[in-house]
C-alpha positions as CSV (number, residue, x, y, z in Angstrom):
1,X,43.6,13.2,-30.7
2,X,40.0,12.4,-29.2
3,X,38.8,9.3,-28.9
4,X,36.5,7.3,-30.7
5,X,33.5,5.4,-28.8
6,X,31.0,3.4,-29.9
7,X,27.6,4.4,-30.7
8,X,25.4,3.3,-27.6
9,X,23.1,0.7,-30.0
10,X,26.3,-0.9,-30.9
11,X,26.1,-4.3,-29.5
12,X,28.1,-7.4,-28.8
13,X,27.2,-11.4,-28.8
14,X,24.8,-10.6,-26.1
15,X,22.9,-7.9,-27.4
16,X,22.8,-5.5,-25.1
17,X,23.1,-1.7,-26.2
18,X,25.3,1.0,-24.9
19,X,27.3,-2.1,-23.3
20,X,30.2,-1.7,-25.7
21,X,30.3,1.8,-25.4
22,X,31.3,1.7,-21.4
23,X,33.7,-1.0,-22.2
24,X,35.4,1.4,-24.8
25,X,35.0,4.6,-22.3
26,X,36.6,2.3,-19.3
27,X,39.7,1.1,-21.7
28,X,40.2,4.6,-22.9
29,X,40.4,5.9,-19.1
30,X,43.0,3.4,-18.3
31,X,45.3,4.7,-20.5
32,X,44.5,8.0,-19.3
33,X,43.0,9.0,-22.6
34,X,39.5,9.4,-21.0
35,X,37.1,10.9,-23.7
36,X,33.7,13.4,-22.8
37,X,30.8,11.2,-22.2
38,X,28.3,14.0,-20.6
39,X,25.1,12.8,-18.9
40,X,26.0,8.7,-19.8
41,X,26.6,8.0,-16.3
42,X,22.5,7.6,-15.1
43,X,22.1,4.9,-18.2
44,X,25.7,3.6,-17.8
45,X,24.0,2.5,-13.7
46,X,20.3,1.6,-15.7
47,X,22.3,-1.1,-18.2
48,X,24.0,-2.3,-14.9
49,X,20.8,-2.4,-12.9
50,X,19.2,-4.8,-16.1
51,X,22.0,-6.9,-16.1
52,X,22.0,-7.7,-12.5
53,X,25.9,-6.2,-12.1
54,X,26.7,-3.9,-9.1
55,X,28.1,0.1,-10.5
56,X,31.2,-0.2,-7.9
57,X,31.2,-3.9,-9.2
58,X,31.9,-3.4,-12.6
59,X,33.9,-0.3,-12.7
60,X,36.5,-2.2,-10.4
61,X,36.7,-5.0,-13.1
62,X,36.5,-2.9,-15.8
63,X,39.5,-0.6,-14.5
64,X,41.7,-3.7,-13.6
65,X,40.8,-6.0,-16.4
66,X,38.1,-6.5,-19.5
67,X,41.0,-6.7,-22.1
68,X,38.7,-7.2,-24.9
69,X,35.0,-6.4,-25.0
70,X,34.1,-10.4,-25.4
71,X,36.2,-10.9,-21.9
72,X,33.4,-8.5,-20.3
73,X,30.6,-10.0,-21.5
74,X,31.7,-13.4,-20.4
75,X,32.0,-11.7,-17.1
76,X,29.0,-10.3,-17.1
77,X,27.3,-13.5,-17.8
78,X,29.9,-15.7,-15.1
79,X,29.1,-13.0,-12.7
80,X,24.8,-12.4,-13.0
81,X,24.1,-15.2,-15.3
82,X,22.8,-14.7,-18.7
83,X,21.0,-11.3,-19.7
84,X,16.9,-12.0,-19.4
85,X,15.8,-11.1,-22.3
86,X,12.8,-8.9,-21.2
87,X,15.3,-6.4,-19.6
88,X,17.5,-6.3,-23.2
89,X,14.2,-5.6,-24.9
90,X,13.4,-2.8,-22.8
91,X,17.0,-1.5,-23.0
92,X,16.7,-1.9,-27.0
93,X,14.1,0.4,-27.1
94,X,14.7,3.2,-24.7
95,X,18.3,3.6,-26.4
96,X,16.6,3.8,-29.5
97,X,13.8,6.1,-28.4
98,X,11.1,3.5,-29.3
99,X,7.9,2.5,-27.7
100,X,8.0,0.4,-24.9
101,X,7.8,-3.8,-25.6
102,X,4.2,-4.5,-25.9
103,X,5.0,-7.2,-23.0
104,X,7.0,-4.9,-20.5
105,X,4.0,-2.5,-21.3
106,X,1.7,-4.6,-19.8
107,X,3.6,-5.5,-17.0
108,X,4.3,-1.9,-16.5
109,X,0.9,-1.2,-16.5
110,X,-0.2,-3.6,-14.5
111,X,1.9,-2.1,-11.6
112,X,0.2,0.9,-12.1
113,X,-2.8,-0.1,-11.8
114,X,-2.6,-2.0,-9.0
115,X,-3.9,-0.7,-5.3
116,X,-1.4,1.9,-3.7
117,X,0.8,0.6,-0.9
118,X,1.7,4.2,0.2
119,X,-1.5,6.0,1.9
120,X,-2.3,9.2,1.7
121,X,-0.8,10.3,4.9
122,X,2.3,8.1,3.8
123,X,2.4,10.6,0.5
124,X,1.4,14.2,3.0
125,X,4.6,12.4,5.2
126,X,7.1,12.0,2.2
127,X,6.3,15.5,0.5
128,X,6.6,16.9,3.7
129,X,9.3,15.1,5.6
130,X,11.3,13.6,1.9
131,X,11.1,10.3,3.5
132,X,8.6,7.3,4.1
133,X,8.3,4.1,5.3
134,X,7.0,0.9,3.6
135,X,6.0,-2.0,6.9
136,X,6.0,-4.9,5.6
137,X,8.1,-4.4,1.9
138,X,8.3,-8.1,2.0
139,X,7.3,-11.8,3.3
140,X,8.5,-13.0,6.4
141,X,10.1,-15.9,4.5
142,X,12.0,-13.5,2.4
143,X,13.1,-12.0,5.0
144,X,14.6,-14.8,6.7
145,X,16.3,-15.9,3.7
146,X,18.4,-12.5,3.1
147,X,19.2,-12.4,6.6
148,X,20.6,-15.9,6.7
149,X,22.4,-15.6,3.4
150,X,24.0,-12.0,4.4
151,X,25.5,-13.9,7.6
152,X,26.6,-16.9,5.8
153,X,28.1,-14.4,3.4
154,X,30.2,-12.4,6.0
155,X,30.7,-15.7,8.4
156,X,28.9,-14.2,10.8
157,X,26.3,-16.3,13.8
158,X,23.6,-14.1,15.4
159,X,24.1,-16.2,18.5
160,X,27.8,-15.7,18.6
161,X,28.9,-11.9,19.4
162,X,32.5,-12.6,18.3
163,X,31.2,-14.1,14.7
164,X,29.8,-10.5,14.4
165,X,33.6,-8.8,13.7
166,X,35.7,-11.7,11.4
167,X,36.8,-10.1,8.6
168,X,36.0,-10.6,5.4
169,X,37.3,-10.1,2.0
170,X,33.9,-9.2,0.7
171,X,33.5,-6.4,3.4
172,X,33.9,-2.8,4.0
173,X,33.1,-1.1,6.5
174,X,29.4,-2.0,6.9
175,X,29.3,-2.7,3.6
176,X,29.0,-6.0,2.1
177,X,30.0,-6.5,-1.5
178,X,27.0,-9.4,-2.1
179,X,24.9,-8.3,-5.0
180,X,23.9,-11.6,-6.5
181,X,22.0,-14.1,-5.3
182,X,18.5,-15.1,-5.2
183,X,17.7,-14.3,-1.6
184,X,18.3,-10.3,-2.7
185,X,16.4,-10.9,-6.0
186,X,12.9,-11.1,-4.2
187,X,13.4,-7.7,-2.9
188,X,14.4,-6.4,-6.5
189,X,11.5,-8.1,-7.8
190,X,8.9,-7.4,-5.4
191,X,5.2,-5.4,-7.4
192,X,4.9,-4.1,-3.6
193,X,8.2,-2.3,-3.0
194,X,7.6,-1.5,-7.3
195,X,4.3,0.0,-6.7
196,X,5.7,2.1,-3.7
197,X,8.1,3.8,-5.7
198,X,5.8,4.1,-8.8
199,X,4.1,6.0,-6.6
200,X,6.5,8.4,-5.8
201,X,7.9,9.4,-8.9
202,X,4.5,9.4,-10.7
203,X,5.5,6.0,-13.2
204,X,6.0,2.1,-12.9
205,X,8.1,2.3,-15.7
206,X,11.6,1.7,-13.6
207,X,14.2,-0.7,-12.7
208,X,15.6,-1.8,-9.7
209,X,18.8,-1.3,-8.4
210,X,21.8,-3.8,-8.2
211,X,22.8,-2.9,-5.0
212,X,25.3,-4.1,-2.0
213,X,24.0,-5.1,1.7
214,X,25.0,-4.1,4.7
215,X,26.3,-5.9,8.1
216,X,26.6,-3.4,11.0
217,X,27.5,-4.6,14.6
218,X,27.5,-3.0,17.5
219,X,30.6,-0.8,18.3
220,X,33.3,-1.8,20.6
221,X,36.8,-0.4,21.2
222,X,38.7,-2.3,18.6
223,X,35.6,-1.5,16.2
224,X,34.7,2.0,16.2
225,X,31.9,3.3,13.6
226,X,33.8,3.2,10.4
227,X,30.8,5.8,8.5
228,X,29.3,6.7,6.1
229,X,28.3,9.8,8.1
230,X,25.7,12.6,6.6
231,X,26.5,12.9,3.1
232,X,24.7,12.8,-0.4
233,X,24.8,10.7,-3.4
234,X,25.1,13.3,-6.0
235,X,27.3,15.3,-7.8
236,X,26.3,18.6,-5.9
237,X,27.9,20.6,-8.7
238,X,25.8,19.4,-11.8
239,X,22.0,20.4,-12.0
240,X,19.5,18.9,-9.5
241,X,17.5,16.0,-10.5
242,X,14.6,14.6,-8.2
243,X,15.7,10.6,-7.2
244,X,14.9,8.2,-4.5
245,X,16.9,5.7,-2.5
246,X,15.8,2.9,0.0
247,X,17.3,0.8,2.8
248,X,15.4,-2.6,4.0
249,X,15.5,-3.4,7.0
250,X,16.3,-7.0,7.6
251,X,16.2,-6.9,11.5
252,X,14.4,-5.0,14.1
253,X,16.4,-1.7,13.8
254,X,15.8,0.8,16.6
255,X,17.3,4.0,16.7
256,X,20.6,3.5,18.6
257,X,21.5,0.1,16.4
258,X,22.9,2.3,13.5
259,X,19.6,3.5,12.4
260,X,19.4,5.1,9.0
261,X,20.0,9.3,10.1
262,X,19.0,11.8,7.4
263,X,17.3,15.5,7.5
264,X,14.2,15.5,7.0
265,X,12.8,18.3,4.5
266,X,15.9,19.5,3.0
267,X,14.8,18.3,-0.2
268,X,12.6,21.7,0.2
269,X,15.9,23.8,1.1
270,X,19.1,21.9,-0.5
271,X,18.9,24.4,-3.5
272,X,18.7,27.5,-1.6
273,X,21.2,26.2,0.5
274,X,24.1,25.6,-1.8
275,X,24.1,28.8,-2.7
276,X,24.4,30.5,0.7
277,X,27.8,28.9,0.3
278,X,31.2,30.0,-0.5
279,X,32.7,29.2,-4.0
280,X,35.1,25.9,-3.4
281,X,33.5,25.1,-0.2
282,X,32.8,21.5,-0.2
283,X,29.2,21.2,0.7
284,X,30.3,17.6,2.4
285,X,32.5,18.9,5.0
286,X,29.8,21.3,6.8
287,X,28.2,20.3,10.1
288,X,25.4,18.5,8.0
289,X,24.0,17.2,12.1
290,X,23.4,21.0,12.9
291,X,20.9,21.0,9.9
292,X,18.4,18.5,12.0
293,X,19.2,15.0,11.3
294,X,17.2,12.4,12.8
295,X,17.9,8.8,13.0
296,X,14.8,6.6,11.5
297,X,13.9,3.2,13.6
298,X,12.1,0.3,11.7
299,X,11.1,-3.0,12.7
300,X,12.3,-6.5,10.2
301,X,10.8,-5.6,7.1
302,X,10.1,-2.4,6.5
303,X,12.0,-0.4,3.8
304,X,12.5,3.5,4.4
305,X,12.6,5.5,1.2
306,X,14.1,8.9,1.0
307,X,14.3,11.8,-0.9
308,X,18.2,11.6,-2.7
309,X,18.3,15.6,-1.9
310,X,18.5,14.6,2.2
311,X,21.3,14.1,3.5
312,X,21.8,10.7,4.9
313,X,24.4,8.2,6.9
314,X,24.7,5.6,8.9
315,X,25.5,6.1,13.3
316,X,27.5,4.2,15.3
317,X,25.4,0.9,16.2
318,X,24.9,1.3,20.3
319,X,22.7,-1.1,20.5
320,X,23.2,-5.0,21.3
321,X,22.6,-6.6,17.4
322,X,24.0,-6.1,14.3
323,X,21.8,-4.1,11.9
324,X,21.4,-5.8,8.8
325,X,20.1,-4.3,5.4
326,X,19.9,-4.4,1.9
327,X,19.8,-1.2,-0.3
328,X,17.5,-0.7,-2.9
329,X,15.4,1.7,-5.4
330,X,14.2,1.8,-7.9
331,X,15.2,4.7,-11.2
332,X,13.5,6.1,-13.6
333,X,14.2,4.8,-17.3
334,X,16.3,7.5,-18.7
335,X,15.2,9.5,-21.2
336,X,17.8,10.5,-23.2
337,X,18.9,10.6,-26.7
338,X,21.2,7.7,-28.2
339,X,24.9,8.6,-27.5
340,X,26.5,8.4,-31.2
341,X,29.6,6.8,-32.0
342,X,32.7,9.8,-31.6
């Protein structure tokens, strides 16, 4: 018998819409009843991103735990703090299809109109290349601040090589599961890395990403590159849909310290290319190197935004620091209609 959801503009003692619904989806799927939820998954991630909750964050506790829908919001609020209400508002009304908030309107606007951050030659480079780079995406100070709070975070002291490889609960790989805290908000919340994005997908009227960091020594013997090699974000099987991603570059990040690698332009041949391939080949276990990937340096500071249609990876760190980062991006507001209750 299928499964009945609530509607999306059902809403709990926080007030946040479609909330309830994912809660509902995720206690269905653990009892391996999982119902049809088509096209929810980009505002499932665009209620997460206004909350200030992680995607891989939240499924994990919702998979494992949530026993009632009042359990997840106490979560929610134990784990991000209380909803702001300016982000509910603007979730209210694009699940309801309705104008804008006259105060998020403004503020919207305002990002719009204020001077470009990305040059023209910055714009000739991304349309050309699918990837650009923003110098200087935030303050010095800021930058200080993430650096010292992702080392604090992981146990780790720039000064002390062997700090570099503890492990840590809170660490995979080169990534590091910190998503909350203030010194990671000033990224999230910066009108220049906002503008630079408005500017690429032709609107301010986005949200930024809760998003993990990352901690990437050097490579030694007993700690060889773990990945993520080339690969893409997207479900290569379900229609294309133009998107961005970022990385910020907390330290001086030269080529051979685990650079950011993608290839450039496929954004201008990934369609083409996916069909010159075999039915059941997975597009993810090709030589994606052979296609031309290039590993892109930065100095402390700057935030490279790609194209999602590149593929992208980490390399093995050769160099003689860890590289440290914070990703980020920022998504369009979906537009979609309301998903009814059924």
């Amino acid at each position: 018998m299928p499964v009945s959801l609530p509607s999306s503009t059902e809403t709990g003692a926080l007030g946040v819409p479609h909330l309830k619904r994912m809660w509902a989806f995720a206690v269905a799927a653990r009892s391996a009843t999982e119902p049809s939820r088509p096209g929810e998954e980009r505002l499932d991630h665009q209620v997460l991103n206004a909350l200030g909750v992680g995607l891989h964050q939240t499924w994990e506790y919702l998979m494992h735990n949530a026993s009632t829908f009042e359990a997840f919001e106490a979560w929610i609020v134990a784990t991000a703090g209380t909803p702001d209400p300016f982000n509910v508002e603007r979730l209210r009304a694009a699940v309801h299809r309705e104008p804008c908030p006259k105060v998020a309107r403004a503020w919207l606007d305002a990002i719009e109109a204020s001077p470009p951050v990305l040059s023209d030659a910055d714009l000739a480079h991304w349309n050309e290349h699918g990837y650009v780079v923003l110098h200087d995406a935030i303050t010095e100070a800021e930058r200080q601040a993430a650096v010292k709070t992702i080392c604090a975070h992981v146990g780790a002291d720039l000064e002390d090589p062997e700090s570099w490889y503890r492990s840590s609960t809170d660490r995979h790989g080169i990534m590091v599961e910190l998503i909350q805290h203030s010194a990671l908000d000033a990224a999230r919340r910066s009108p220049r890395i906002h503008k630079a994005f408005a500017q690429l997908w032709g609107t301010a009227d986005l949200w930024p990403t809760a998003d993990r960091c990352g901690f990437h020594p050097p490579q030694r013997q007993y700690c060889p590159f773990p990945g993520p090699d080339l690969h893409w974000d997207l479900d290569l099987a379900a229609p294309l849909a133009f998107d961005t991603q970022g990385i910020l570059y907390f330290t001086d990040t030269p080529a051979e310290q685990g650079a950011l690698t993608v290839v450039p332009g496929f954004h201008h041949k990934l369609p083409d290319w996916l069909t010159t391939l075999e039915p059941g080949v997975d597009p993810h276990q090709q030589d994606l190197h052979a296609l031309g990937s290039k590993p892109i340096a930065g100095r402390a500071g700057d935030l490279v935004i790609w194209h999602a249609w590149l593929p992208h990876g980490s390399r093995p760190n050769l160099g003689e620091r860890p590289r440290i980062v914070q990703y980020i991006t920022h998504a369009a507001t979906v537009g979609m209609t309301t998903a009814r209750a059924g």
